[in-house]
Residue, then its C-alpha position, 0 to 999 in steps of 0.5 A: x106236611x102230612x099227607x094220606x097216600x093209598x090209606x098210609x099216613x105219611x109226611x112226604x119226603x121233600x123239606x119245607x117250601x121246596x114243593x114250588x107251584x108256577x105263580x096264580x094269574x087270574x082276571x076277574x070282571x064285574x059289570x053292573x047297570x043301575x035300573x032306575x024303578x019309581x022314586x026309591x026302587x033300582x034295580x041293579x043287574x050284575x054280571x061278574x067272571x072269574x079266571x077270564x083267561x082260563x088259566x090252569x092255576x096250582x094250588x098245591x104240589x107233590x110234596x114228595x122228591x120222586x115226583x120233582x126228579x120225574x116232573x124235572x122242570x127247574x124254577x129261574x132260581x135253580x129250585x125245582x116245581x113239583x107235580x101238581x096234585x091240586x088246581x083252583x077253579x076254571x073260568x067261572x061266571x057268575x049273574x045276579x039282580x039287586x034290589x035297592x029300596 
C-alpha cells in the first residue's frame, strides 16, 4: 500500500491484511411523517441519524510494524491491530421536507 510520509514516498513495512482495524458498528435511523396537502399534494418530513451511538469507527490503520509493536493490542486470533491513522464520521443527523405531486 503506498503511502507519503514526511514528503517520502513509501510502501509501509507490514505485509498484506496484517494492518488490522477493530470491526465498524454504526446505527443509523430514519423517521418520516406523511403530511396529506389537498387531493395530489403530501408532504413528507424526514428525519434521518448516522452512528447514533457515536461509535469511534477505523477506516484505516498504520501500515508500518513499529506502530503495531507500540500500539501492542492483540486480536482473539493472535494477530495484532495497528495504530489508527483514518476514522469514519461521528454521529450525524440529517433533516429534510419532500414534496410528493
Amino acid at each position: 500500500m503506498p503511502l507519503i510520509t514526511n514528503g517520502v514516498f513509501t510502501s509501509g513495512s507490514l505485509g498484506r491484511n496484517f494492518g488490522l482495524t477493530h470491526r465498524y458498528m454504526s446505527l443509523d435511523l430514519r423517521v418520516a411523517k406523511l403530511v396529506p396537502l389537498g387531493e395530489r399534494l403530501r408532504l413528507e418530513l424526514i428525519a434521518e441519524g448516522f452512528n447514533l451511538f457515536n461509535r469511534f469507527n477505523e477506516a484505516a490503520a498504520s501500515p508500518f510494524i513499529d506502530d503495531v509493536r507500540s500500539f501492542n493490542l492483540r486480536a482473539g486470533n493472535g494477530r495484532y491491530y495497528s495504530r489508527p491513522t483514518a476514522a469514519f464520521d461521528p454521529r450525524q443527523f440529517q433533516f429534510g421536507l419532500k414534496l410528493n405531486f
